[in-house]
N, CA, C and O atoms as a GROMACS GRO file, in nm:
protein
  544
    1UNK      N    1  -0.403  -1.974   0.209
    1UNK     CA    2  -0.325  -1.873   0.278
    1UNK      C    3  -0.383  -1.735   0.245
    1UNK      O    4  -0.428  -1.691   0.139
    2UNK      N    5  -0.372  -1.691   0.341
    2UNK     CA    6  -0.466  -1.538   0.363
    2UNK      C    7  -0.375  -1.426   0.297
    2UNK      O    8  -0.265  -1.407   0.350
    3UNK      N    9  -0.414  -1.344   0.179
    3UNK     CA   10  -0.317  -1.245   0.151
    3UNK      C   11  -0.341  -1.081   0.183
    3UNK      O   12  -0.454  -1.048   0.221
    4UNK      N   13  -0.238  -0.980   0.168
    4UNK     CA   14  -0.276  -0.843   0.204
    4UNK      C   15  -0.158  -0.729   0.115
    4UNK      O   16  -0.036  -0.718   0.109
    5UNK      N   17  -0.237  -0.682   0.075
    5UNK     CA   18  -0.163  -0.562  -0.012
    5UNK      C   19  -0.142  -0.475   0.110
    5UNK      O   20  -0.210  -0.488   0.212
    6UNK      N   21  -0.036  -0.376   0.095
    6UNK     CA   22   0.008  -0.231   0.238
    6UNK      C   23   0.050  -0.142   0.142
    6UNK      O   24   0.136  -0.173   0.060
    7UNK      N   25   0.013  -0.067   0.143
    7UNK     CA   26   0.062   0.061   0.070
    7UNK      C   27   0.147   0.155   0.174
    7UNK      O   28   0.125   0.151   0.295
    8UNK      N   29   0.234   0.231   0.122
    8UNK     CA   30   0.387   0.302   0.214
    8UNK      C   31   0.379   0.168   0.369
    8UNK      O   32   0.330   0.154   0.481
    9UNK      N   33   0.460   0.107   0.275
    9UNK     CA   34   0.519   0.003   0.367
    9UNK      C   35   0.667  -0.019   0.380
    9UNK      O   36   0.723  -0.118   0.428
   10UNK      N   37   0.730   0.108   0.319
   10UNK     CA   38   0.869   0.086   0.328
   10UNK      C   39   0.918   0.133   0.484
   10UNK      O   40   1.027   0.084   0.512
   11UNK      N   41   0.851   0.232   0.611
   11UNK     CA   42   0.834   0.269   0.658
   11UNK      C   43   0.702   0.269   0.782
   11UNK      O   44   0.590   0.218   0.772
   12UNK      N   45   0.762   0.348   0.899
   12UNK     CA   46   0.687   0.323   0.973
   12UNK      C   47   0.505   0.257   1.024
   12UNK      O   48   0.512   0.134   1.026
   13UNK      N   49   0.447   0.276   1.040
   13UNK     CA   50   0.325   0.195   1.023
   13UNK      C   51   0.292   0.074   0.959
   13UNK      O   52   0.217  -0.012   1.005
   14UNK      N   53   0.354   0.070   0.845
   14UNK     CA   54   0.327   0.049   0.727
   14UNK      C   55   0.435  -0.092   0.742
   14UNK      O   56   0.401  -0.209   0.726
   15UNK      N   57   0.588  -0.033   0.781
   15UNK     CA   58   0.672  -0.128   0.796
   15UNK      C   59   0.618  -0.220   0.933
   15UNK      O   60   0.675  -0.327   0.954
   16UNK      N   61   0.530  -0.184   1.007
   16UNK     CA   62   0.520  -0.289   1.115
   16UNK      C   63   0.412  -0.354   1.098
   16UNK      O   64   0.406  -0.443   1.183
   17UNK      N   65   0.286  -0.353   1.002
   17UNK     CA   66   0.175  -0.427   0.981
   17UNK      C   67   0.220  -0.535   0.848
   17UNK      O   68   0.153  -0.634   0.820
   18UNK      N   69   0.341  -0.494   0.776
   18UNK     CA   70   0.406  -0.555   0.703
   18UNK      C   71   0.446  -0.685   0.785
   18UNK      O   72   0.429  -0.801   0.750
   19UNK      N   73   0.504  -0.638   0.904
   19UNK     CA   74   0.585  -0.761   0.950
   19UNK      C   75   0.474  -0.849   1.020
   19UNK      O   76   0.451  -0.969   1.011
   20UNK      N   77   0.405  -0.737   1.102
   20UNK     CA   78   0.296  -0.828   1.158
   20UNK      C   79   0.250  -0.996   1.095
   20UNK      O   80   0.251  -1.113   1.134
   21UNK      N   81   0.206  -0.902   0.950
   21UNK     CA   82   0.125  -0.962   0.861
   21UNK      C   83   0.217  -1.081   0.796
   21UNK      O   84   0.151  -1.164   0.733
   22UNK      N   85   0.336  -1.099   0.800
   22UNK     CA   86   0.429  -1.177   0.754
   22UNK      C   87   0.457  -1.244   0.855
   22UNK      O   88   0.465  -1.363   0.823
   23UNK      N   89   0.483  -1.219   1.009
   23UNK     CA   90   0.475  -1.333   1.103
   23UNK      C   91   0.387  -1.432   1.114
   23UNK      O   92   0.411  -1.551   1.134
   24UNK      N   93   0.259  -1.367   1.097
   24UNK     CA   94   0.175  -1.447   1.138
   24UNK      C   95   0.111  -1.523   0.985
   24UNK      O   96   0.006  -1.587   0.991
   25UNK      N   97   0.175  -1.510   0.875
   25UNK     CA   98   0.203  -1.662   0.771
   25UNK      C   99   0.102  -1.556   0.646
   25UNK      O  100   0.056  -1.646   0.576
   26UNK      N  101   0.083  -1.507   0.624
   26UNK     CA  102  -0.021  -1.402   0.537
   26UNK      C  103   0.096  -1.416   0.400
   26UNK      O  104   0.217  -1.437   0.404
   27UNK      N  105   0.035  -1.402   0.323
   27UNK     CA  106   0.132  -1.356   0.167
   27UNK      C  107   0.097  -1.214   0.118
   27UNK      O  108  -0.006  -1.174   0.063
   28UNK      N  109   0.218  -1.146   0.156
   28UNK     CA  110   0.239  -1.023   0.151
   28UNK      C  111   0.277  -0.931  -0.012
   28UNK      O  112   0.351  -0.961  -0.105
   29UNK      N  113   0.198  -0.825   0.008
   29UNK     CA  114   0.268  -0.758  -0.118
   29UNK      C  115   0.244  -0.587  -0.069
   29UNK      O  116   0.144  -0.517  -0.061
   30UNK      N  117   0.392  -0.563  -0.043
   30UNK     CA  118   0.417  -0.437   0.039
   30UNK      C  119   0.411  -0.323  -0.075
   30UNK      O  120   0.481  -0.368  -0.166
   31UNK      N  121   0.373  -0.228  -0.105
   31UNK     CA  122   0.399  -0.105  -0.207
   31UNK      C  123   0.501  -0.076  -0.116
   31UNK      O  124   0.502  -0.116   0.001
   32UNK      N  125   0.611   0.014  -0.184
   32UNK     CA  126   0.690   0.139  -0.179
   32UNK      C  127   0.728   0.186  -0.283
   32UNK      O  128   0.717   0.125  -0.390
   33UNK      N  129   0.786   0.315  -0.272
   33UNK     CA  130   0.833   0.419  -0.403
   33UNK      C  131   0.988   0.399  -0.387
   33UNK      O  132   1.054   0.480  -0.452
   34UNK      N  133   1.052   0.318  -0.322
   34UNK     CA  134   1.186   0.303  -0.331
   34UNK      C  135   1.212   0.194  -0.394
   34UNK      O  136   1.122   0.113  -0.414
   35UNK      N  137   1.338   0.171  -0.439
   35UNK     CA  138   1.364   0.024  -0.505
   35UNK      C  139   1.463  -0.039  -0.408
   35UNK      O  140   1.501  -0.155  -0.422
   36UNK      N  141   1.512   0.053  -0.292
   36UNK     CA  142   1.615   0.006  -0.238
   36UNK      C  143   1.526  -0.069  -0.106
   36UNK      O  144   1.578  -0.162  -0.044
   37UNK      N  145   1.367  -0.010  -0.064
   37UNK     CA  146   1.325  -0.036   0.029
   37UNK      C  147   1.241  -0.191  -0.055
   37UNK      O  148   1.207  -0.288   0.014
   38UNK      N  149   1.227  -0.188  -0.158
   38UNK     CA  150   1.153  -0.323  -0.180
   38UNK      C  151   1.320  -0.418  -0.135
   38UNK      O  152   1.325  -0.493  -0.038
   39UNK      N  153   1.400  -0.400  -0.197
   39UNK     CA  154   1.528  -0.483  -0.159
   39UNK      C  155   1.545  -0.520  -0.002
   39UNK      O  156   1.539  -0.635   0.042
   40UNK      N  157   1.557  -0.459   0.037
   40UNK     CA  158   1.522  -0.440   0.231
   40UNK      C  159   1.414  -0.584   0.288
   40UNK      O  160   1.426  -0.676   0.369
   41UNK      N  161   1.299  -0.532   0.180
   41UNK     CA  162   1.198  -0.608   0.238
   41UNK      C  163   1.217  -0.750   0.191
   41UNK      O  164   1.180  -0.854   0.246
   42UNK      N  165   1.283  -0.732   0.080
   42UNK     CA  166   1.271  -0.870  -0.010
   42UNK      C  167   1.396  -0.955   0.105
   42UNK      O  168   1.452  -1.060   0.071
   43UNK      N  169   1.413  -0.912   0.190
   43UNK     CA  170   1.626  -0.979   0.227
   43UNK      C  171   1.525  -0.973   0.373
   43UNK      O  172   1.565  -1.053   0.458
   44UNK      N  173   1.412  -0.896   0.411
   44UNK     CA  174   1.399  -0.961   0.531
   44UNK      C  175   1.296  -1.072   0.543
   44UNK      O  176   1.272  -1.142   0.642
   45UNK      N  177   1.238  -1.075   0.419
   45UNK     CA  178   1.172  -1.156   0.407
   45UNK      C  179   1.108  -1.209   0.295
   45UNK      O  180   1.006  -1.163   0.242
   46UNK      N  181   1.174  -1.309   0.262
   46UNK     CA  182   1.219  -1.384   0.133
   46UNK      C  183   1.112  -1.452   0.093
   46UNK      O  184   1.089  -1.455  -0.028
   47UNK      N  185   1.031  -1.516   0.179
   47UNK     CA  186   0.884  -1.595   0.104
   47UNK      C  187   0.752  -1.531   0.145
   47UNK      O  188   0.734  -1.461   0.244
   48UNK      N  189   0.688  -1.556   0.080
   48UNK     CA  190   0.563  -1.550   0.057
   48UNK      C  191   0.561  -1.356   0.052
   48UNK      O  192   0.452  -1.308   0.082
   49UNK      N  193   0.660  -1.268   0.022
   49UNK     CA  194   0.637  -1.141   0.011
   49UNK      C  195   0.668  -1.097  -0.130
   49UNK      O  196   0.753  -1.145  -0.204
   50UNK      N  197   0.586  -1.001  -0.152
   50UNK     CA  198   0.592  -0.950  -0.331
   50UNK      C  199   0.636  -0.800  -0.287
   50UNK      O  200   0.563  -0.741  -0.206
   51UNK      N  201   0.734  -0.746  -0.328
   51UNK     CA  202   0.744  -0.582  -0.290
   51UNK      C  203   0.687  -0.546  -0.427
   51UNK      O  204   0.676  -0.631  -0.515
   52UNK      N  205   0.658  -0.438  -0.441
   52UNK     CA  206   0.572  -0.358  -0.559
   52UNK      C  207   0.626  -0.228  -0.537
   52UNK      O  208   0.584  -0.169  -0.437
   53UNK      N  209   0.733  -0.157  -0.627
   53UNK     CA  210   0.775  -0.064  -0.624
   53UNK      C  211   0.652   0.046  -0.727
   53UNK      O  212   0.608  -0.003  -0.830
   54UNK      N  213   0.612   0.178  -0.689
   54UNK     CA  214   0.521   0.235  -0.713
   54UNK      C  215   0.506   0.360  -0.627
   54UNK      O  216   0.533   0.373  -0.508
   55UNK      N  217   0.457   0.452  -0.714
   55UNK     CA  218   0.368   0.557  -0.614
   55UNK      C  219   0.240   0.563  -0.648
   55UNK      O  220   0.190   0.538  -0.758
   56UNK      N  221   0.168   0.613  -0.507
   56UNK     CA  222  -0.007   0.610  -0.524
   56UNK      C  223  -0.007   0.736  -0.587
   56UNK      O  224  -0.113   0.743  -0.649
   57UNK      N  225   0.062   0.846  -0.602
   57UNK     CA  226   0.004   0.924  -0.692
   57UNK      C  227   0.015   0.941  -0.878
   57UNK      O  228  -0.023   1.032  -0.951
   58UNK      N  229   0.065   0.846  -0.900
   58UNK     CA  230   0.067   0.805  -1.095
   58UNK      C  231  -0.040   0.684  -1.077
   58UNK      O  232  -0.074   0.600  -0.994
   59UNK      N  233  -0.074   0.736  -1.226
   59UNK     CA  234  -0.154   0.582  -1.262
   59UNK      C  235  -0.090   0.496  -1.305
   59UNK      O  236  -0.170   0.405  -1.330
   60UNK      N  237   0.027   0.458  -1.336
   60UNK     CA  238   0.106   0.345  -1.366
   60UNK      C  239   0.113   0.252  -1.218
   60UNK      O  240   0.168   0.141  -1.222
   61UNK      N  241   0.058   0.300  -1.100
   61UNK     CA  242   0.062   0.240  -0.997
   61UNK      C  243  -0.076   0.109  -0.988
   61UNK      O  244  -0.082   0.012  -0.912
   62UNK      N  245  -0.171   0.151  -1.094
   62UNK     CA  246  -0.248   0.028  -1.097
   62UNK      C  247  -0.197  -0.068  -1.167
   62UNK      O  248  -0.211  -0.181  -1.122
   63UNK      N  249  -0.145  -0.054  -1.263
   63UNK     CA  250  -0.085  -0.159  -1.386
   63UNK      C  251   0.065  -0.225  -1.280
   63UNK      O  252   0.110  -0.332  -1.321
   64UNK      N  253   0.109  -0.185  -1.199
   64UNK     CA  254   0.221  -0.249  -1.118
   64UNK      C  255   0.174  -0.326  -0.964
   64UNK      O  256   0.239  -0.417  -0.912
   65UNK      N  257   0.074  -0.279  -0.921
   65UNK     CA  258  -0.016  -0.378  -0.862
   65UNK      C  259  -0.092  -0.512  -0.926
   65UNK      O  260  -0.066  -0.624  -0.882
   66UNK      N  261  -0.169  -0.496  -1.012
   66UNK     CA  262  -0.171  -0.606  -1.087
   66UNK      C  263  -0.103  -0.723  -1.115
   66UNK      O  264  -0.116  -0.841  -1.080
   67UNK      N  265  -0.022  -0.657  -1.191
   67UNK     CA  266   0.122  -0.704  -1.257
   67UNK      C  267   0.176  -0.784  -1.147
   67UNK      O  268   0.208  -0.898  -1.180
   68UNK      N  269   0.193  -0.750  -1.019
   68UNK     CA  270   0.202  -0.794  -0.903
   68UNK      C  271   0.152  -0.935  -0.846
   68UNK      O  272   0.204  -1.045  -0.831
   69UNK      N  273   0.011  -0.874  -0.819
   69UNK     CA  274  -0.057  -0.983  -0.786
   69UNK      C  275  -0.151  -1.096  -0.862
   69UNK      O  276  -0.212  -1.186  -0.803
   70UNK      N  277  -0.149  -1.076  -0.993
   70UNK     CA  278  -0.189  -1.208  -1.065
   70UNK      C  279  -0.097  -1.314  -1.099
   70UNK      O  280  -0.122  -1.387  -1.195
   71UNK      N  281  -0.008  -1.328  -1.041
   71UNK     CA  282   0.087  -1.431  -1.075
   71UNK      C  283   0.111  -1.501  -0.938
   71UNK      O  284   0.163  -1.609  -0.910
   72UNK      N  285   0.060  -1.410  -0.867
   72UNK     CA  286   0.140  -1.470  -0.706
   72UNK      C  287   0.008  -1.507  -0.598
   72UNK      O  288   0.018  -1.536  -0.478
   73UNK      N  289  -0.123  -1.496  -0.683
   73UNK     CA  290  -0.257  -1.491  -0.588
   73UNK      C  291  -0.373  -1.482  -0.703
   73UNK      O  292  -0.379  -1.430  -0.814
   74UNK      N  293  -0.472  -1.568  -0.613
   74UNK     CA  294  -0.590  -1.564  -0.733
   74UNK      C  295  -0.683  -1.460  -0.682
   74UNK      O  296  -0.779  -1.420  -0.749
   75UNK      N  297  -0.655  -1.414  -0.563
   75UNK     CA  298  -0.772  -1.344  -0.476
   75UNK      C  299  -0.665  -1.267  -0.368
   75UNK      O  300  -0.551  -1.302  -0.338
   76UNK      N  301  -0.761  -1.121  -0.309
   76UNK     CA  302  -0.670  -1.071  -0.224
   76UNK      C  303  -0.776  -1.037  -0.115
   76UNK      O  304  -0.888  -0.996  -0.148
   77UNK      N  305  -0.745  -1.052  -0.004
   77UNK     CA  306  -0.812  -1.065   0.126
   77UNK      C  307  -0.834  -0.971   0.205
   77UNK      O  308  -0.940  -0.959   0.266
   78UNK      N  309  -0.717  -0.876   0.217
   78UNK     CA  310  -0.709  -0.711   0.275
   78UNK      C  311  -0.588  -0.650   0.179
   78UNK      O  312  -0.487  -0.688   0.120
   79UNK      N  313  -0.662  -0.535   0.201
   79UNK     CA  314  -0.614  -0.391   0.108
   79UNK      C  315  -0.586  -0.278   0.218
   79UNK      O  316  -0.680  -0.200   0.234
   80UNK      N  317  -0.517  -0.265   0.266
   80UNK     CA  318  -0.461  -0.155   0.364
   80UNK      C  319  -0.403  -0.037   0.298
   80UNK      O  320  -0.289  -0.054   0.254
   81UNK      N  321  -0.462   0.089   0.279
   81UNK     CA  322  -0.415   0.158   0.192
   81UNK      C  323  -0.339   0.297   0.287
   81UNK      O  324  -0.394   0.399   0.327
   82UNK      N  325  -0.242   0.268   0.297
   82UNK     CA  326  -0.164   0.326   0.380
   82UNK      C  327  -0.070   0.411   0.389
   82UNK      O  328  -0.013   0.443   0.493
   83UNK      N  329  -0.044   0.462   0.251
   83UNK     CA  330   0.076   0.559   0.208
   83UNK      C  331   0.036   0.690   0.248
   83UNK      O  332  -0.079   0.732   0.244
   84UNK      N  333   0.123   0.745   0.282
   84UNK     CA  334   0.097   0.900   0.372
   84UNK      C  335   0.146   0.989   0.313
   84UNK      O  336   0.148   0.943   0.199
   85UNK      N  337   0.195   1.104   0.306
   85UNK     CA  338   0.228   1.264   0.318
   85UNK      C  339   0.255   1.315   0.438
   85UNK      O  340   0.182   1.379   0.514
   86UNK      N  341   0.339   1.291   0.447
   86UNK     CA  342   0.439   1.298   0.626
   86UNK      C  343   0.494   1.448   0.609
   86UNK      O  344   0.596   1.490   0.554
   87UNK      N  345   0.373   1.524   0.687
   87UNK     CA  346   0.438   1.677   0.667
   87UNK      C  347   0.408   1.737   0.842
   87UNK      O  348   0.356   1.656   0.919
   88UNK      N  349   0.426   1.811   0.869
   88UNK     CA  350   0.448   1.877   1.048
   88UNK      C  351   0.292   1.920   1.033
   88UNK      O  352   0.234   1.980   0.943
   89UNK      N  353   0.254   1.875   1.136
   89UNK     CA  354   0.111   1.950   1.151
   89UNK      C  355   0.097   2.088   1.187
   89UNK      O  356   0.118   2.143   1.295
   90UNK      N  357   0.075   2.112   1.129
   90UNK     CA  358   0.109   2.284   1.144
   90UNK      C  359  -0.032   2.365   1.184
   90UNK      O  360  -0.047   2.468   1.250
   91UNK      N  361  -0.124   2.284   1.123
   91UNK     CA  362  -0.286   2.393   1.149
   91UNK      C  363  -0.313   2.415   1.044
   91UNK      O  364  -0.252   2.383   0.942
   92UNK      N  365  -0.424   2.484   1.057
   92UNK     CA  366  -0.487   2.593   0.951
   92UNK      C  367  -0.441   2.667   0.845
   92UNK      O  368  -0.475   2.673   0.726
   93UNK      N  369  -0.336   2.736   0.929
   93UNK     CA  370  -0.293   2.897   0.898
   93UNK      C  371  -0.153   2.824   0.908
   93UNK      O  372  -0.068   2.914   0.906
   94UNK      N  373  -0.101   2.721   0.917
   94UNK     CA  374   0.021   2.749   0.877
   94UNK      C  375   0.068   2.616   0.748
   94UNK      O  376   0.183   2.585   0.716
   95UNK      N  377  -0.080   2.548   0.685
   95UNK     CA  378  -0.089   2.484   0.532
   95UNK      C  379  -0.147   2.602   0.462
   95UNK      O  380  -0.221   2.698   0.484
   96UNK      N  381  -0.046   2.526   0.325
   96UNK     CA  382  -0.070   2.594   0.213
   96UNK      C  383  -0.199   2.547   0.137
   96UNK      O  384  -0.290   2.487   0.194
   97UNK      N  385  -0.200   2.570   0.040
   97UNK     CA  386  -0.319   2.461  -0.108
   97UNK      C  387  -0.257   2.434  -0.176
   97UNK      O  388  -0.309   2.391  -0.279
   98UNK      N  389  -0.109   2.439  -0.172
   98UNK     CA  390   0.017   2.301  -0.257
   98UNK      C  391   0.025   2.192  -0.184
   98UNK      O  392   0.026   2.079  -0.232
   99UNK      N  393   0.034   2.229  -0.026
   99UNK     CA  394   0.066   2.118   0.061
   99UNK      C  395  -0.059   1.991   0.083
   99UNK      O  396  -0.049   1.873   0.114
  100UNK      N  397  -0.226   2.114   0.037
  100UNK     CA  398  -0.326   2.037   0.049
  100UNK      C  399  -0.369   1.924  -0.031
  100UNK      O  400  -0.427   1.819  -0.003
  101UNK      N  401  -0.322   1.982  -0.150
  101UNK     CA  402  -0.316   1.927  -0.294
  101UNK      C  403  -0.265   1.782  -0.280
  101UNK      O  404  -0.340   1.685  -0.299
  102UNK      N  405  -0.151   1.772  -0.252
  102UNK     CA  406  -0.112   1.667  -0.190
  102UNK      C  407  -0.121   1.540  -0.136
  102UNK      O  408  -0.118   1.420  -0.161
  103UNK      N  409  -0.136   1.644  -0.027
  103UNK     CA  410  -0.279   1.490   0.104
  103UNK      C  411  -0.353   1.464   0.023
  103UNK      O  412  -0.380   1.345   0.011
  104UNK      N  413  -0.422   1.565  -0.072
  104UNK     CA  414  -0.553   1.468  -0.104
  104UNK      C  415  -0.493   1.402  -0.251
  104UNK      O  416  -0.571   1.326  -0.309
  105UNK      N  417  -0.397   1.419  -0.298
  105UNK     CA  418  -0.360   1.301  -0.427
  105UNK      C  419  -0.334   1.173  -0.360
  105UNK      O  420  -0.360   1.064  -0.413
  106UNK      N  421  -0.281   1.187  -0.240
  106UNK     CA  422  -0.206   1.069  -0.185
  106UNK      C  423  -0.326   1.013  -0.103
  106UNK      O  424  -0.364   0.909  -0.156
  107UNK      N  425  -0.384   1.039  -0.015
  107UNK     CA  426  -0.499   0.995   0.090
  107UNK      C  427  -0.609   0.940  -0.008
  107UNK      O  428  -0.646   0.824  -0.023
  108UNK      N  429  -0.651   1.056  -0.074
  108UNK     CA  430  -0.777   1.003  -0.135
  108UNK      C  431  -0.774   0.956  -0.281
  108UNK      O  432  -0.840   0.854  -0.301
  109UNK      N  433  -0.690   1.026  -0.427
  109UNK     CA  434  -0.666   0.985  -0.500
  109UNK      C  435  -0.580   0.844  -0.530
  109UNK      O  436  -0.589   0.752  -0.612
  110UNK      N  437  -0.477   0.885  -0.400
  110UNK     CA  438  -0.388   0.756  -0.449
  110UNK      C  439  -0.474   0.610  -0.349
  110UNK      O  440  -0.449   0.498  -0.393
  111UNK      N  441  -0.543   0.617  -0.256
  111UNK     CA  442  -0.618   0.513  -0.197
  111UNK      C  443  -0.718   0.425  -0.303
  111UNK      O  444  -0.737   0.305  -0.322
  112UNK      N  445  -0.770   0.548  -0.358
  112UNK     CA  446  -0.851   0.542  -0.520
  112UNK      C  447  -0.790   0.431  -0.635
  112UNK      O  448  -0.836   0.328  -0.683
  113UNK      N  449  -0.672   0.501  -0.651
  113UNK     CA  450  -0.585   0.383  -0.730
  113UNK      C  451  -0.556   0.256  -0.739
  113UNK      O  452  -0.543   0.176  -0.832
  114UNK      N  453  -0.543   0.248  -0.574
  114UNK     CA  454  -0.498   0.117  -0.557
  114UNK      C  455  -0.641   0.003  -0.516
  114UNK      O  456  -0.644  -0.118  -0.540
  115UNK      N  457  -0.725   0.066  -0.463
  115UNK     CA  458  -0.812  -0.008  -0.463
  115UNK      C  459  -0.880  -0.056  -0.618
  115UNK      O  460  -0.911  -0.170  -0.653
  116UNK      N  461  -0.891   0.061  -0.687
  116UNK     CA  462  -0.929   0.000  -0.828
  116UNK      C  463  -0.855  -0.106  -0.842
  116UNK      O  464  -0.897  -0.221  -0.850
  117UNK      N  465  -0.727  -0.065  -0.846
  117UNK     CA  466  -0.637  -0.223  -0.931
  117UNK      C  467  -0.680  -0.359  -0.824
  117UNK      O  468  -0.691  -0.469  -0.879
  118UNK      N  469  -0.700  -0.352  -0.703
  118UNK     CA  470  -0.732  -0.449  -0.606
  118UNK      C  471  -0.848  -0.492  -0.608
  118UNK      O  472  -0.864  -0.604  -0.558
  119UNK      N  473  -0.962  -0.424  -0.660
  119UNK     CA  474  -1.120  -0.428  -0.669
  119UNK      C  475  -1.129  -0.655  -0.713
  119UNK      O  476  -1.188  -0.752  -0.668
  120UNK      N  477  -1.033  -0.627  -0.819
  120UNK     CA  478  -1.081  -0.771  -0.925
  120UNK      C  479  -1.028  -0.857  -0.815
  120UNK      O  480  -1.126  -0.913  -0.766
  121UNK      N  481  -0.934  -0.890  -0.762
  121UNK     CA  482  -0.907  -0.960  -0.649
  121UNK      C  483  -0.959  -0.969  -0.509
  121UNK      O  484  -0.970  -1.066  -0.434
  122UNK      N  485  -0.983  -0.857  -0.497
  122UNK     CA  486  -1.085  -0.849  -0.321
  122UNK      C  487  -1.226  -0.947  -0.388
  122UNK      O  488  -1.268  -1.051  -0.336
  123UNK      N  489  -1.275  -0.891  -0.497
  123UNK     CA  490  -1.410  -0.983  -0.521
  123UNK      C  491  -1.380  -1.087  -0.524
  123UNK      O  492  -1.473  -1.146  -0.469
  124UNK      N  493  -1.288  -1.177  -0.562
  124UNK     CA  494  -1.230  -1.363  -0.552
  124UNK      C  495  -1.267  -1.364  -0.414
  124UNK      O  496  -1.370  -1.429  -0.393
  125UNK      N  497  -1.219  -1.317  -0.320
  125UNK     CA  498  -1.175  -1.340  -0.168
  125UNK      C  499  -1.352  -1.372  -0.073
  125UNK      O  500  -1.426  -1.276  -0.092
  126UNK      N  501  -1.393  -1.443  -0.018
  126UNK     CA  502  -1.444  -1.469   0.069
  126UNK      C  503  -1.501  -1.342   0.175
  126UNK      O  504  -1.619  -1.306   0.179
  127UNK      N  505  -1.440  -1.309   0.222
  127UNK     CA  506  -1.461  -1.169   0.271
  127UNK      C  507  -1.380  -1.087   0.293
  127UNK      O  508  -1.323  -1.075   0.401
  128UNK      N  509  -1.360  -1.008   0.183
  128UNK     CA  510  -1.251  -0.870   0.177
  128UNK      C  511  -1.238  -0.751   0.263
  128UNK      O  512  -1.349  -0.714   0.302
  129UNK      N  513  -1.169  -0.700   0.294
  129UNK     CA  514  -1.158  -0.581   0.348
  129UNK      C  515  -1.070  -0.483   0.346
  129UNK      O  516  -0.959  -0.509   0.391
  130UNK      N  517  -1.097  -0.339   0.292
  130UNK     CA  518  -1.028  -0.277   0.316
  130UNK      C  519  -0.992  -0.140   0.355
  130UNK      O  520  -1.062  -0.055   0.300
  131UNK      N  521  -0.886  -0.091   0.448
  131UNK     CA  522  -0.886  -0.018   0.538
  131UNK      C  523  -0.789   0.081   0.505
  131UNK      O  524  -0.668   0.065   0.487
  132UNK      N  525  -0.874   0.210   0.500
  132UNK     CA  526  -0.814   0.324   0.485
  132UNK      C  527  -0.706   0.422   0.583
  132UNK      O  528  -0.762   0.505   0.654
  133UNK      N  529  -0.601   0.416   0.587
  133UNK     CA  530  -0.538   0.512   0.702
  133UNK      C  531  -0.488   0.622   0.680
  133UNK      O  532  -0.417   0.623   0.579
  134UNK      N  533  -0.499   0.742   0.748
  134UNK     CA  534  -0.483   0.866   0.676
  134UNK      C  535  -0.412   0.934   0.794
  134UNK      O  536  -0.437   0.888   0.906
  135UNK      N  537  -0.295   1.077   0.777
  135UNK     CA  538  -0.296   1.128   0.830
  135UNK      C  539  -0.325   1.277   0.820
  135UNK      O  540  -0.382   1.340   0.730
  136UNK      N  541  -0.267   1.320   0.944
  136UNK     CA  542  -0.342   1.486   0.960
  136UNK      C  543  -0.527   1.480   0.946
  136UNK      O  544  -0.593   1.584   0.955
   0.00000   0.00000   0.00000
């Protein structure tokens, strides 16, 4: 059985490649930073899904991926790194360099994170892949 880590999967995008990926028989392990949204996920879908409560921007988020997936998978197949910074597109001139700071802990640092902790498992897998989604 084919597995896939989603990062900000408590929510939009994230919540529908979740389900995708759970219809069609995959063993799932959704990140979110809520505990109420892993509960959600866990009640809509009871097998073969691991919720992983976490944020991509701490490093305690590799040690809870892990922790995650060595008990429930010997290998991981796709890494969708998907957690966002959902802010109004404003432009140029109307971001700050707090707001920038940000995007890039979450886009690029926190994508960073999670693929490290995923690195030892994508190499088990046959042919791994994984896909970065970003916004703004």
């Amino acid at each position: 059985m084919k597995s896939v880590l989603i990062t900000g999967a408590g929510q939009g995008l994230g919540w529908e490649l979740l389900r995708v990926y759970m219809n069609n028989g995959w063993i799932t392990f959704p990140l979110v930073r809520k505990e109420d949204d892993a509960v959600a996920i866990k009640m809509q879908f009871p097998q073969n899904c691991h919720p992983i409560i976490g944020d991509v921007t701490m490093d305690s988020v590799g040690a809870k991926i892990a922790d995650a997936l060595a008990p429930n998978t010997a290998s991981l197949d796709l890494l969708i790194n998907n957690a966002g910074s959902i802010k109004k597109n404003r432009g140029l001139l109307g971001t700050n360099p707090d707001e920038l700071r940000e995007h890039f802990e979450v886009h690029v640092i926190g994508a960073y994170r999670c693929t490290v902790a995923a690195l030892p498992f994508l190499l088990k897998a046959a042919n791994p892949v994984v896909i970065n989604v970003t916004s703004r």
